[in-house]
KELUM-680321 format. One line per field, with one value per residue (C-alpha): residue in one letter; x, z, y; residue number from 0. Coordinates in nm, 3 decimals, m for minus. Example, Ala and Ser with C-alpha at 12.3 -4.5 7.8 and 13.67 -1.06 7.14 Angstrom:
<sites>
code <- A;S
east <- 1.230;1.367
up <- 0.780;0.714
north <- m0.450;m0.106
pos <- 0;1
</sites>
This chain:
<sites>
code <- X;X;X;X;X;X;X;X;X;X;X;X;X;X;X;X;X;X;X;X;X;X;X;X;X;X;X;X;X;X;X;X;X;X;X;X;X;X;X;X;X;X;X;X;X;X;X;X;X;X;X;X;X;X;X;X;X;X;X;X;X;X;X;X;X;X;X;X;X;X;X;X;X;X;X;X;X;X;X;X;X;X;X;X;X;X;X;X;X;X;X;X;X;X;X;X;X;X;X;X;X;X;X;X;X;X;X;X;X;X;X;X;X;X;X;X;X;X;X;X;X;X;X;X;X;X;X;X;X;X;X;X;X;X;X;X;X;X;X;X;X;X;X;X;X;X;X;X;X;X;X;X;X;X;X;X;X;X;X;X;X;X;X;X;X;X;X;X;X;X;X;X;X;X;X;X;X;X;X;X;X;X;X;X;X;X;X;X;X;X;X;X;X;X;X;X;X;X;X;X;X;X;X;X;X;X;X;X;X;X;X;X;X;X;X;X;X;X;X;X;X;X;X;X;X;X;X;X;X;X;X;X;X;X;X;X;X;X;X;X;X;X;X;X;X;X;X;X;X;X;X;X;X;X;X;X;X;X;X;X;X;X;X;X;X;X;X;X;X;X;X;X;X;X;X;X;X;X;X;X;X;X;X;X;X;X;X;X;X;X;X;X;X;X;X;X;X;X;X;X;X;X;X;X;X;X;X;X;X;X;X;X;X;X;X;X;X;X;X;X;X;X;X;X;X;X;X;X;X;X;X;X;X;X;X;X;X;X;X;X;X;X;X;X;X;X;X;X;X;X;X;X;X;X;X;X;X;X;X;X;X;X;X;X;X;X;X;X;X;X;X;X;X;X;X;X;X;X;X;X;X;X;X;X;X;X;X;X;X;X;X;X;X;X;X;X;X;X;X;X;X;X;X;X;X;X;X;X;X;X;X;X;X;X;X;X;X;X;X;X;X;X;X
east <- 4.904;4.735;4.978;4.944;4.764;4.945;5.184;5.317;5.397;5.774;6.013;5.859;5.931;6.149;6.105;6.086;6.478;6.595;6.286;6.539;6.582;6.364;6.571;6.910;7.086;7.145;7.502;7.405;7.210;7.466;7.728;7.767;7.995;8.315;8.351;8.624;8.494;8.204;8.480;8.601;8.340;8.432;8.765;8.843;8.804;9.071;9.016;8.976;9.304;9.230;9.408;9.175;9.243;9.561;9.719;10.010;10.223;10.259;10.447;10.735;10.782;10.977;10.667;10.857;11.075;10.709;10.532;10.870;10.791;10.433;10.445;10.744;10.517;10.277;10.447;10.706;10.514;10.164;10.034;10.136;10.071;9.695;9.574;9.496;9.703;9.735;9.468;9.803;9.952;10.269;10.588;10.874;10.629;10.595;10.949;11.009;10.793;10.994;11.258;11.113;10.920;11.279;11.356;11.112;11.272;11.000;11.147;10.906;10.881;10.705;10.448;10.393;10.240;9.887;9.917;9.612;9.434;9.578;9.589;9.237;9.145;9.345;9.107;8.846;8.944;9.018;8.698;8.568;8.713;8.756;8.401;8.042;7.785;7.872;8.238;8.492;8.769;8.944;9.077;9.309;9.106;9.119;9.119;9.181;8.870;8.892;8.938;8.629;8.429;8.564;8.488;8.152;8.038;8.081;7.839;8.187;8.139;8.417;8.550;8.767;9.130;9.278;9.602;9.885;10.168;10.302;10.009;9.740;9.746;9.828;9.658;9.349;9.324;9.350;9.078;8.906;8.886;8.849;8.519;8.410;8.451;8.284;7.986;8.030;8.157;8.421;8.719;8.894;9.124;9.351;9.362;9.677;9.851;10.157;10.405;10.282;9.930;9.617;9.450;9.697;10.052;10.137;10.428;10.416;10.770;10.959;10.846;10.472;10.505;10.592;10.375;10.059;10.189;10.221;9.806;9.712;9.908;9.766;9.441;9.486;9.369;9.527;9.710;9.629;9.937;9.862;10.221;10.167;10.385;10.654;10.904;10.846;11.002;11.132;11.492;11.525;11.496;11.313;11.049;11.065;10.723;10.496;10.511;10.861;10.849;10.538;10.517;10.198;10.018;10.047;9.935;10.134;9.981;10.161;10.088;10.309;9.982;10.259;10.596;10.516;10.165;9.804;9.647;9.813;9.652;9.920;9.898;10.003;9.921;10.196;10.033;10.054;9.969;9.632;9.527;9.687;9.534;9.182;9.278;9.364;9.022;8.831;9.047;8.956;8.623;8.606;8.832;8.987;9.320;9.495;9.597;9.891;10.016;10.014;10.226;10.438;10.468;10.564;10.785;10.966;10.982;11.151;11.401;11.487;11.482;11.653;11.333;11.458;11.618;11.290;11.125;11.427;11.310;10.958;11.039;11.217;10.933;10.674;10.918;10.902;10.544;10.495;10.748;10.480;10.177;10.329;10.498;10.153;9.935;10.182;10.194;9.826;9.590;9.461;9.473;9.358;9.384;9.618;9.820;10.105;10.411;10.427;10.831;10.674;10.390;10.103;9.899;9.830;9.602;9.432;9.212;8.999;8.921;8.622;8.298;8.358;8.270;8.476;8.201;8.011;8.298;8.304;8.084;8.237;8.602;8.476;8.319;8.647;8.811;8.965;8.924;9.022;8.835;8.601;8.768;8.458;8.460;8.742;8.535;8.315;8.107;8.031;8.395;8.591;8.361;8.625;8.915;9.029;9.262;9.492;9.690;10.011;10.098;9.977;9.970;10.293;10.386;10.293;9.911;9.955;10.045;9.759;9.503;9.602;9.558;9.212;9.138;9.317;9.075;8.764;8.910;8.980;8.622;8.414;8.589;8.482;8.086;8.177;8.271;7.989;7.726;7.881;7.913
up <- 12.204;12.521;12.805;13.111;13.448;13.588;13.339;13.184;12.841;12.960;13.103;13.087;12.765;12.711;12.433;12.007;11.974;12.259;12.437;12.729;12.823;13.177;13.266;13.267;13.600;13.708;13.674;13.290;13.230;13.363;13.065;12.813;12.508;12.477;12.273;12.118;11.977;11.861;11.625;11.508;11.193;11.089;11.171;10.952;10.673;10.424;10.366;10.712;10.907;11.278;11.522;11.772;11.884;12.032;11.796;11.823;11.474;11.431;11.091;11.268;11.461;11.327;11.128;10.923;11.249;11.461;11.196;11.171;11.540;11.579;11.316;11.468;11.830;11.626;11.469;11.759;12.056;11.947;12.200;12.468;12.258;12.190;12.514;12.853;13.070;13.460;13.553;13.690;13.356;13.229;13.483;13.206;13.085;13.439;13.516;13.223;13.346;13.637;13.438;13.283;13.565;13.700;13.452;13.647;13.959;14.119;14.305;14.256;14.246;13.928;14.216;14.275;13.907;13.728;13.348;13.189;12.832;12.831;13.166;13.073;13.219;13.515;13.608;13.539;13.773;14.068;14.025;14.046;14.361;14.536;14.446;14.601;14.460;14.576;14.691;14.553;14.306;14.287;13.964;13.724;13.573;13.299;13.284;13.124;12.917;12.969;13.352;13.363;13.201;13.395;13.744;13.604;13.509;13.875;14.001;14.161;14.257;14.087;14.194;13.963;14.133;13.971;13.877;13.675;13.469;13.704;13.773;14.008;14.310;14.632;14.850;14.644;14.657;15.057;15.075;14.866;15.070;15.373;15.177;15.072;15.405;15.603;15.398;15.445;15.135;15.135;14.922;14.749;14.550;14.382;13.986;13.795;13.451;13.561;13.299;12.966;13.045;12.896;12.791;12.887;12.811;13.155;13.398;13.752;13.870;14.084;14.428;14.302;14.284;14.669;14.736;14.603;14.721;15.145;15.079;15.026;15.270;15.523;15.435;15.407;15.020;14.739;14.505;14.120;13.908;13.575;13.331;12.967;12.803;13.074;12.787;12.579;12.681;12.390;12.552;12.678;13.047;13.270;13.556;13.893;13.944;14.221;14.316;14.340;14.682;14.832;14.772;14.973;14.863;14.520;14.244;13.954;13.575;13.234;12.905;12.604;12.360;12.322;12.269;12.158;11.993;12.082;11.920;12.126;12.434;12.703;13.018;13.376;13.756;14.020;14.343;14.703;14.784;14.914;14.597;14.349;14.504;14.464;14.070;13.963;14.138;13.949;13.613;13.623;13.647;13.350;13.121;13.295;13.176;12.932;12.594;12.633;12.260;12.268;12.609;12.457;12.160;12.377;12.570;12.225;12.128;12.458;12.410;12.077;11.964;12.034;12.187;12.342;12.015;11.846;12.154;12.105;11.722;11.849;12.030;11.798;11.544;11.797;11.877;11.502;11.522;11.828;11.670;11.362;11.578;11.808;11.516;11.293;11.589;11.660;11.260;11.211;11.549;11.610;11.934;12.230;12.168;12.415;12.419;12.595;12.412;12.606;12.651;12.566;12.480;12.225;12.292;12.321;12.513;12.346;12.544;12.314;12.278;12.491;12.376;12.158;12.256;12.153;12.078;11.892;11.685;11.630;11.342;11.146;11.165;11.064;10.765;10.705;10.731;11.062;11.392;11.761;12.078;12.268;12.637;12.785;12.712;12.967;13.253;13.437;13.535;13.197;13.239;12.947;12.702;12.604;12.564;12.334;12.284;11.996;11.953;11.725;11.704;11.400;11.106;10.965;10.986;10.672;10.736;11.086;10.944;10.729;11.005;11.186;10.946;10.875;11.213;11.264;11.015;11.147;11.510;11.310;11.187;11.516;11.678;11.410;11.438;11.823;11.799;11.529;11.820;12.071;11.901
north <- 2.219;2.364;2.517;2.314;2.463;2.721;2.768;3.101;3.221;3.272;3.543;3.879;4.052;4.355;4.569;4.435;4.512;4.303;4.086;4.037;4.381;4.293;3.976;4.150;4.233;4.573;4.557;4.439;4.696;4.974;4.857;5.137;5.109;5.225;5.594;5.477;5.077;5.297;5.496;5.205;5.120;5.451;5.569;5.234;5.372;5.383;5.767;5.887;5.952;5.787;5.992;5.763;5.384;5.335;5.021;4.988;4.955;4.583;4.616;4.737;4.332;4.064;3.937;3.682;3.538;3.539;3.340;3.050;3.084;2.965;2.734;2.556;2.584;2.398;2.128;2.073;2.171;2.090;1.833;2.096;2.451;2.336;2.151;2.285;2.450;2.622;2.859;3.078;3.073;2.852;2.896;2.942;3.262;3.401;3.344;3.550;3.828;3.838;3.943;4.189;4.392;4.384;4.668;4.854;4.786;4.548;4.222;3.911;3.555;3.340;3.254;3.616;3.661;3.540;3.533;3.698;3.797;4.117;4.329;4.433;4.109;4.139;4.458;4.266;4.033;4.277;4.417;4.141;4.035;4.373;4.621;4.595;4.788;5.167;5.090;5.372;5.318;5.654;5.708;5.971;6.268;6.202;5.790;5.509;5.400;5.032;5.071;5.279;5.034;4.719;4.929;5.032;4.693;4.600;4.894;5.074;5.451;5.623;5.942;6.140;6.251;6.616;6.617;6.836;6.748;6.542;6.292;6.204;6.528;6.336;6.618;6.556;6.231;6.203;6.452;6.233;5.942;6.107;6.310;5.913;5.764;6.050;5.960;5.636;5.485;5.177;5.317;5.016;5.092;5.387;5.364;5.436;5.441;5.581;5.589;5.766;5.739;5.713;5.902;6.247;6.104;6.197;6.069;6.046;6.161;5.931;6.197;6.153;5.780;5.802;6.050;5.833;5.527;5.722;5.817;5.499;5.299;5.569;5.498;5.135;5.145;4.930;5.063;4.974;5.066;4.994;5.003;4.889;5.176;5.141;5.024;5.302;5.598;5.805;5.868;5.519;5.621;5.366;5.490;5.269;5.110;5.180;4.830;4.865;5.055;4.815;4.490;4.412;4.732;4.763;4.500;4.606;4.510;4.466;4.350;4.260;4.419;4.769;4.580;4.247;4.218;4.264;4.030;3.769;3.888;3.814;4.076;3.983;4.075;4.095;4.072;3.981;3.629;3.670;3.847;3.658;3.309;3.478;3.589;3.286;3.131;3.438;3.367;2.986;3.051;3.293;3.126;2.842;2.943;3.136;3.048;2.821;2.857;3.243;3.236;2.984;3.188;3.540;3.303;3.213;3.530;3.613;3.416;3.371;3.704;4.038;4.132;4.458;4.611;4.602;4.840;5.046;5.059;5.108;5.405;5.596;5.484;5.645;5.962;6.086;6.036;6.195;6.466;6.501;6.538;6.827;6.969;7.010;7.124;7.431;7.536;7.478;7.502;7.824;8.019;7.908;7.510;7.358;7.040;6.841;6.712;6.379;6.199;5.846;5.631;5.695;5.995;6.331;6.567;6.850;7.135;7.338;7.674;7.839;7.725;7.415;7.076;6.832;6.563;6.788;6.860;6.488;6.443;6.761;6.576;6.265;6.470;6.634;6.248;6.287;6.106;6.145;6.075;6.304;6.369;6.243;5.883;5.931;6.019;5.843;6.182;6.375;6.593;6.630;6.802;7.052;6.779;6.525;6.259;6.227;5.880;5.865;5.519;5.394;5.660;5.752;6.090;6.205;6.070;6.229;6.553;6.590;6.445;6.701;7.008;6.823;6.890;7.231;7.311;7.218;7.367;7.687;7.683;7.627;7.908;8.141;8.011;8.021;8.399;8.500;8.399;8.574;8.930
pos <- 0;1;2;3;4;5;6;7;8;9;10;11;12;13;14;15;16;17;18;19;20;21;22;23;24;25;26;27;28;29;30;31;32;33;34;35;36;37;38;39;40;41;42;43;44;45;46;47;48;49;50;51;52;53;54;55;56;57;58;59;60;61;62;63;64;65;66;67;68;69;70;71;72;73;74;75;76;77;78;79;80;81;82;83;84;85;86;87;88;89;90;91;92;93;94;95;96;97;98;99;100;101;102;103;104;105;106;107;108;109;110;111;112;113;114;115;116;117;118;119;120;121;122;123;124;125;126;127;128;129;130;131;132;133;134;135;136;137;138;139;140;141;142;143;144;145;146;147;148;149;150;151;152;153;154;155;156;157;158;159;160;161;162;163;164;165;166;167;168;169;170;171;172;173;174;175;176;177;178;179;180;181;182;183;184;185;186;187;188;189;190;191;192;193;194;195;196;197;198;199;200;201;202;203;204;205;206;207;208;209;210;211;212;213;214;215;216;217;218;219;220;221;222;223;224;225;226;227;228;229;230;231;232;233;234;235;236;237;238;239;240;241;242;243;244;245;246;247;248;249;250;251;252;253;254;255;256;257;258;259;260;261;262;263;264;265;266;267;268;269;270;271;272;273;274;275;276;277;278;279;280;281;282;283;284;285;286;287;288;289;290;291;292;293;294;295;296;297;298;299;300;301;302;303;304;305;306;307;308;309;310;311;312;313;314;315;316;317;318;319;320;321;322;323;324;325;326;327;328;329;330;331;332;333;334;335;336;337;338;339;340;341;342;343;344;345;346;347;348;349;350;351;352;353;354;355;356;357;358;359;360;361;362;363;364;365;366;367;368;369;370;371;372;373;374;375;376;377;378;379;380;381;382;383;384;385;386;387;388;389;390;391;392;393;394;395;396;397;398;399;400;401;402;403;404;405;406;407;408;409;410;411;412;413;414;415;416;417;418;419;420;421;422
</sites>
């Protein structure tokens, strides 16, 4: 059949692995994969000790009372579990949430919170809203992976903040914005896992909270406080939120993925009203709404179940992990590797010795079946070549302590091939 006049043969062609490659958008063709999905295929492997994704250890729930749970959602509830429900996210779940962002100190109302698939989502959504092309985010240094990627995908300019123990440097980042805005750049927003973070294990102390928090109400720049580990300090000692000291400056995100389950893929936003009105117009047009049988199913959970002993079973479950980890590295890394012994969540932070690079040591772990993350799939600007981040979470001790001698090994080995080339 003959092509009619004036007719083409189509969309220009890419390249013979993907023929699309010239249609995509330049925000689609910025998108680089995460360092730490592309571990996954391997670090699953039954022989390799993964000291890299951050899962949390979903043995440990109430598996038998969840699953008498969701079947009874099913059977009982299933004309309202399975159908449609409010872009915003069912009341009874955010009236819930209410209750338990209260343990972080923050005062809310249900209206104040958006229910979302996982607080991924919600930064997905407030990048959404929030970033032009070439606006600033400022971020931790090191950052969270995820919140790199969602910024990223929107064509944000992210600057990376320095920091100590104690958290993001509040000196730093003020010069920061005033650097970005006398080059005129439109700062945004200020980034933040607070509590435990990710990927350094690091707590902001209650002064640094404030101290963040006066920077960017000076500067008229929201504050992003990211808190999934806020539950999960290993002494049982509670951080006040951000959000806590500013309601109309701070949007405050949580997730149930570290103390309830991931796989259920409940997170939330707390945020002022003009915010959360545009979320739930950006959530409806991504997804509509979220799941109603998996918020029915956290809401169930909530209140059927002593909820709040099993994070207090979680922690101590983490603690002697954590305990393991620390433990190994001091009998078995050799000198010169540095790391922090963090009071909560699921990870450590490891410096190496002069000279090695930590994702060229990559491949000889994985050949000695061990796995951790480089440090720079937590940058957005090619730092971190001499760090890496160790999670504790999932293995048991025993397969923690041997991951790590695995590794001290191959550690112990670079630095001699380091110090052969430099006599």
């Amino acid at each position: 059949m003959s092509r009619p006049a004036g007719a083409t043969a189509g969309p220009p062609r890419g390249t013979r692995l993907d023929p699309w490659l010239a249609q995509y958008s330049a925000r689609a063709t910025g998108m680089r994969p995460s360092e730490i999905r592309s571990l996954f295929s391997v670090a699953s492997r039954p022989e390799v000790v993964s000291l890299a994704g951050g899962m949390p250890y979903v043995p440990a729930l109430p598996l038998a009372e969840i699953a008498d749970l969701m079947a009874r959602l099913v059977a009982e509830q299933g004309a309202v579990s399975l159908q449609y429900g409010s872009g915003q996210g069912r009341v009874d779940l955010r009236e819930q949430i209410i209750d338990v962002v209260a343990l972080q100190g923050i005062t809310a109302h249900p209206d104040d919170v958006i229910v979302t698939a996982g607080s991924q989502m919600a930064l997905d959504l407030l990048a959404r809203i929030f970033i032009n092309p070439g606006d600033v985010v400022c971020v931790e240094s090191p950052s969270y992976v995820g919140a790199l990627g969602a910024f990223s995908s929107y064509e944000a300019s992210i600057v990376h903040i320095p920091g100590d123990e104690d958290g993001m440097d509040p000196v730093a980042l003020a010069s920061a914005i005033a650097d970005c805005r006398a080059r005129g750049q439109s700062v945004k927003a200020v980034y933040t896992v607070p509590t435990f973070q990710n990927p350094s294990g690091a707590t902001m102390g209650a002064a640094r909270r404030a101290d963040i928090l006066a920077v960017a109400q000076q500067a008229g720049v929201l504050v992003i406080e990211d808190d999934p580990y806020a539950l999960l300090d290993f002494d049982g000692a509670l951080h006040p939120a951000i959000r806590s000291l500013d309601e109309e400056g701070v949007v405050y995100l949580g997730s149930f993925s570290k103390t309830v389950a991931p796989g259920l893929r409940v997170g939330w936003a707390v945020a002022p009203h003009g915010i959360r009105e545009r979320l739930v117009l950006a959530a409806e047009s991504a997804i509509l709404c979220p799941p109603a049988i998996t918020q029915m199913a956290i809401g169930e959970y909530l209140r059927h179940t002593p909820w709040l002993d099993t994070v207090k079973q979680l922690r101590e479950l983490y603690r002697c992990r954590r305990d393991a980890l620390v433990r190994t590295m001091a009998e078995t890394m050799p000198a010169g590797v540095r790391w922090n012994t963090p009071e909560g969540g699921f990870y450590s932070w490891v410096s190496l010795p002069e000279g090695l690079d930590s994702r060229a040591l990559l491949p000889r772990a994985i050949a000695a079946l061990v796995a951790f993350v480089p440090g720079t799939g937590f940058y957005a600007d090619g730092q971190g070549a001499s760090q890496l981040r160790l999670s504790f979470c999932y293995p048991t001790p025993e397969e923690i302590t041997e991951g790590v001698r695995r590794l001290a090994g191959v550690v112990r080995d670079e630095v001699e091939l380091w110090r052969m080339f430099q006599q």
